[in-house]
Legacy VTK file of the C-alpha trace (Angstrom):
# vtk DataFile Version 3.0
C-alpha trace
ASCII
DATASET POLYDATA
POINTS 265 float
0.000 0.000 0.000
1.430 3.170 -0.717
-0.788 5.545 1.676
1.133 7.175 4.455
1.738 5.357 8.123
-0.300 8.849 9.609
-3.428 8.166 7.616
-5.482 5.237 8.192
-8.850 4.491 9.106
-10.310 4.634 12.260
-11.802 1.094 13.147
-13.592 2.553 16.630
-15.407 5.234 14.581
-16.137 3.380 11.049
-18.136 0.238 10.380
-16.665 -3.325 9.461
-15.102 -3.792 6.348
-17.543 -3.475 3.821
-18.134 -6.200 1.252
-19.476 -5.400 -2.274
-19.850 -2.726 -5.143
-20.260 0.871 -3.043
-20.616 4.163 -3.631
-19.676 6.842 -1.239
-19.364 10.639 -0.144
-16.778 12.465 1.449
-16.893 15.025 3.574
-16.228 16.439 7.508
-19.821 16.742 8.489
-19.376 18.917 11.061
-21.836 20.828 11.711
-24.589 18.059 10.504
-27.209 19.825 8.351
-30.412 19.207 6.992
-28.791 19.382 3.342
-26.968 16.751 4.277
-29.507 14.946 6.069
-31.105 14.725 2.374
-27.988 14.183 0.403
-27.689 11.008 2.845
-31.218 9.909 1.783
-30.119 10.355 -1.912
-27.214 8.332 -1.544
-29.222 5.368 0.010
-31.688 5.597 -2.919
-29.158 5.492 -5.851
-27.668 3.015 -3.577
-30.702 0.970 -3.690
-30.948 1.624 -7.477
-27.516 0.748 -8.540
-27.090 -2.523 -6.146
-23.752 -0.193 -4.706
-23.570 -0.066 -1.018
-23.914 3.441 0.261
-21.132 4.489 2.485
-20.417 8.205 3.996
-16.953 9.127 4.724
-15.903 11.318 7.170
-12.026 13.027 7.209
-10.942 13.863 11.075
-9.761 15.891 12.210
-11.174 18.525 9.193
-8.485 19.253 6.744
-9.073 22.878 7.533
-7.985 22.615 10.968
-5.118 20.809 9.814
-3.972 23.714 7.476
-4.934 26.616 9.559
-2.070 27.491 12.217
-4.814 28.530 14.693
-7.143 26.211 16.266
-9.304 28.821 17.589
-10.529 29.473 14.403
-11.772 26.428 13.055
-13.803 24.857 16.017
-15.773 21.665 15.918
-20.014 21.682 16.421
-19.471 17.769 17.492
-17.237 15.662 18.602
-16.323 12.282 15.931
-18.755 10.227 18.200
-21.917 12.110 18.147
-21.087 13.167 14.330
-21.033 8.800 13.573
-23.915 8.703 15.657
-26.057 11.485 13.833
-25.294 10.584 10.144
-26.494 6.850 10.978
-29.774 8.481 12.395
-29.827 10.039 8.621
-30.141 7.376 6.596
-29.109 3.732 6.070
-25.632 4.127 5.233
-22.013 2.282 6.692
-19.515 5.022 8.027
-16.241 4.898 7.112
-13.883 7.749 9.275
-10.412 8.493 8.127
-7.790 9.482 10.291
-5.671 12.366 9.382
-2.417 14.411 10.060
-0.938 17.583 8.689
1.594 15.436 6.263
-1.199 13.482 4.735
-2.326 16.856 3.072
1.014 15.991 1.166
-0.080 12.854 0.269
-0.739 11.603 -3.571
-4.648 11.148 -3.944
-3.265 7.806 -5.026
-2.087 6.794 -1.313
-5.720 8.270 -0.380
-7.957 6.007 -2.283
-5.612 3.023 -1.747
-6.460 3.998 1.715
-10.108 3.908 0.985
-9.869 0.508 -1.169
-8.498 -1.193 1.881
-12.181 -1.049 3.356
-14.421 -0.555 0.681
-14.673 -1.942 -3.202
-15.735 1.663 -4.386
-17.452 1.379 -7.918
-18.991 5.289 -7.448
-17.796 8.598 -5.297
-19.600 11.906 -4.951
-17.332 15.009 -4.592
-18.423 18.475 -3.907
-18.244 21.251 -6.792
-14.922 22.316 -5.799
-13.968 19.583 -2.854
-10.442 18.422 -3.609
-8.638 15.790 -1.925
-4.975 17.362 -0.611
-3.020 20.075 -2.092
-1.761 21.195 -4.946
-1.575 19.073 -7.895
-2.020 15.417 -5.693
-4.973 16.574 -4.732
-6.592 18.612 -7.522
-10.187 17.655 -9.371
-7.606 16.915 -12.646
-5.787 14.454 -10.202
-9.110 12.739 -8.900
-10.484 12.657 -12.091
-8.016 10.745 -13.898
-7.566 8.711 -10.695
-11.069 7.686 -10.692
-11.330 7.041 -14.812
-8.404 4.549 -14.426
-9.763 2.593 -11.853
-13.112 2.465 -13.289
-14.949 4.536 -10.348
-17.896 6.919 -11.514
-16.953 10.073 -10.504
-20.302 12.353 -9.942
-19.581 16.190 -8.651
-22.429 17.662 -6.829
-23.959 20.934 -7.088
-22.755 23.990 -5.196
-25.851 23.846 -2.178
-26.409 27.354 -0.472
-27.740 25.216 2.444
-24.118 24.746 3.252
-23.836 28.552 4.353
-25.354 27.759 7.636
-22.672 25.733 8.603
-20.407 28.355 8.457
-22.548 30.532 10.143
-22.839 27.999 12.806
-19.365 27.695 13.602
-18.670 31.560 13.394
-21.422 31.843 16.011
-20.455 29.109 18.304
-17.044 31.156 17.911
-18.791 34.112 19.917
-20.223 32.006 22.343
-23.745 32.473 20.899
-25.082 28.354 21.418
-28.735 28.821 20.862
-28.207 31.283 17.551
-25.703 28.458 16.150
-28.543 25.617 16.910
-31.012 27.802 15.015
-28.456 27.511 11.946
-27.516 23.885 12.464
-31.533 22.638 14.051
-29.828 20.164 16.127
-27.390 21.239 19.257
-24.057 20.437 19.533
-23.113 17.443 21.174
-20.176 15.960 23.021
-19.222 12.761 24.537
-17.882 11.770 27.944
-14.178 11.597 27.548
-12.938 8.589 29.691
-10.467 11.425 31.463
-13.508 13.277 32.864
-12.076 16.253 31.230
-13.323 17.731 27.951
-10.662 19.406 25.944
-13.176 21.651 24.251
-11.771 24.909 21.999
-14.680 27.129 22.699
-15.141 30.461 24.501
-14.318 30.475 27.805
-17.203 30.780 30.367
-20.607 29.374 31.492
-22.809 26.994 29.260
-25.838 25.513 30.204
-26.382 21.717 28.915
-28.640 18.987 29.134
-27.534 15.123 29.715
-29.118 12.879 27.147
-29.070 9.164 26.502
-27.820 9.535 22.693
-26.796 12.803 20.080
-30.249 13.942 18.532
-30.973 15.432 14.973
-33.385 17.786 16.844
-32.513 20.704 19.702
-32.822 19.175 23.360
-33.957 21.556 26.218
-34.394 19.761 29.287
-36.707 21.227 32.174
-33.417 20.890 34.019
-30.536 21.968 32.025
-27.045 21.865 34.431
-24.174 24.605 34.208
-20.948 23.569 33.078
-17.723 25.998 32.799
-15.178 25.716 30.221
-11.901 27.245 31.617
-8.487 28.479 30.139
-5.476 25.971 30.416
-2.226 26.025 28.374
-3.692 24.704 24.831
-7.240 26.122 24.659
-9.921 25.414 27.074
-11.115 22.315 29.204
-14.472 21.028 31.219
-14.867 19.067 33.742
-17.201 16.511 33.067
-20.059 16.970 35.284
-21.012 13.568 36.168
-19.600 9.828 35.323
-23.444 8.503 34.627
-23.727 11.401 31.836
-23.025 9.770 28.727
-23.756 12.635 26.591
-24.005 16.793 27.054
-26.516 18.509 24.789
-25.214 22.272 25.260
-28.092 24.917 24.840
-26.721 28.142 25.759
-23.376 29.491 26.014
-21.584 32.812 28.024
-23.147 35.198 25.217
-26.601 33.907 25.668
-29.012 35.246 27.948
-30.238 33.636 30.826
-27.381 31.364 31.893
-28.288 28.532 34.650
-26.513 28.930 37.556
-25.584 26.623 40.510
LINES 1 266
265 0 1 2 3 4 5 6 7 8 9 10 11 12 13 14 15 16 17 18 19 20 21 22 23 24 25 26 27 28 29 30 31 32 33 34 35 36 37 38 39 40 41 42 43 44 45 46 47 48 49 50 51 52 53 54 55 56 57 58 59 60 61 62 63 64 65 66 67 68 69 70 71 72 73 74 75 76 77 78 79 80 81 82 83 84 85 86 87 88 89 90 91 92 93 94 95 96 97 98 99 100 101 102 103 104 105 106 107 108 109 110 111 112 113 114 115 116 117 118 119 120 121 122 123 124 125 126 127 128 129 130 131 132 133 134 135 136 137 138 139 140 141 142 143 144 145 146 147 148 149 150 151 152 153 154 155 156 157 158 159 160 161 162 163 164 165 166 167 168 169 170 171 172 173 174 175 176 177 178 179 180 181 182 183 184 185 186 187 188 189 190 191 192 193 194 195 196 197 198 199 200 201 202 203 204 205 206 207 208 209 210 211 212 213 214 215 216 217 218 219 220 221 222 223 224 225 226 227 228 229 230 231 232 233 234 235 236 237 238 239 240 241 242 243 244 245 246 247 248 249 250 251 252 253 254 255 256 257 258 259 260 261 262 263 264
């Protein structure tokens, strides 16, 4: 195999290796929106036309993140779990994560989709209007393209959705602190999942939130009667929370320090 030792795919977030024909989708899905919601729904229908496996792909960390020297700036609505967990609420579809680093930006779109071929036979791939797949030349739609026609994989590129906007209007509002305006953009809240540490290394405003523990991530808002307070505080690489609880599985946040209304304690 000629992909790198850095990527690989993640086993604990993707499902078994999947046998026969499929076609798949790559993306970060992060925030999860209602256009994708319905691009999932598509998939599983051509899927179901075609006899091709539908499979949704998800890079982590984003490659955005990876390129951007500042970490403040590109923050995540979910964390990998609750993201798995949503997208299967979606639509019938396997989920395949890939693991990334900042080299395997580098890396040939060869070493990606030999990569990809380890764990799925992929007859058919959707790409975004302009999604590439690494920099430069490697990585370019003329590099995927040819890629794709020698190995016999339909290569479909979707249209340019203005739904997509809200995501980065979710992100730049979670940014400010502003939880409840980014779950009006998103229509589901953001979700985490109990780190086994007890301590959430979360790169979000510091300051108050209010939550609510739930059993499983939701693809609608969650506003418990009794919504806790949780603090996200400064250490030396961004911010951290303590985890409130061991029993809480899962923190629906509603409101964060530039919402009204904060619950105290």
């Amino acid at each position: 195999m000629r992909y790198t030792k850095a990527m690989r795919i993640q086993l604990s977030a993707s499902d078994q290796w999947v046998s026969g024909p499929a076609l798949a989708v790559i993306g970060t899905w992060d925030p999860l929106l209602t256009a994708h919601k319905q691009l999932f729904e598509k998939l599983v229908r051509r899927g179901t036309n075609t006899g091709l496996v539908p499979v949704v792909i998800i890079l982590f960390p984003s490659p955005a993140r990876l390129l951007n020297p500042d970490p403040d700036i590109c923050l995540e609505y979910t964390d990998l779990s609750a993201r798995v967990a949503l997208i299967r609420k979606c639509a019938e579809v396997k989920v395949v994560t890939v693991r990334m680093s900042t080299q395997d930006l580098n890396a040939s779109t060869l070493s990606f989709f030999d990569l990809l071929e380890s764990h799925i036979h992929l007859s058919e791939l959707w790409l975004g209007a302009n999604q590439s797949l690494g920099r430069c030349k490697q990585g370019s739609a003329a590099a995927i393209a040819a890629l794709t026609r020698k190995r016999k994989i339909l290569l479909r590129r979707l249209e340019v959705s203005k739904a997509s906007k809200a995501g980065a209007s979710a992100l730049r509002s979670l940014g400010e602190g502003k939880i409840r305006e980014a779950i009006q953009y998103v229509g589901s809240a953001p979700t985490w999942h109990r780190p086994r540490s007890g301590v959430l290394k979360l790169r979000w405003p510091i300051g108050n939130y209010s939550a609510v523990p739930v059993l499983q991530p939701s693809l609608t808002p969650v506003f418990g009667p009794d919504p806790i307070s949780v603090e996200i505080v400064r250490a030396s690489r961004g911010g951290i929370l303590k985890w409130p609880a061991r029993e809480v599985e899962w923190l629906s946040f509603s409101a964060g320090p530039a919402d009204p209304s904060q619950v105290t304690q």
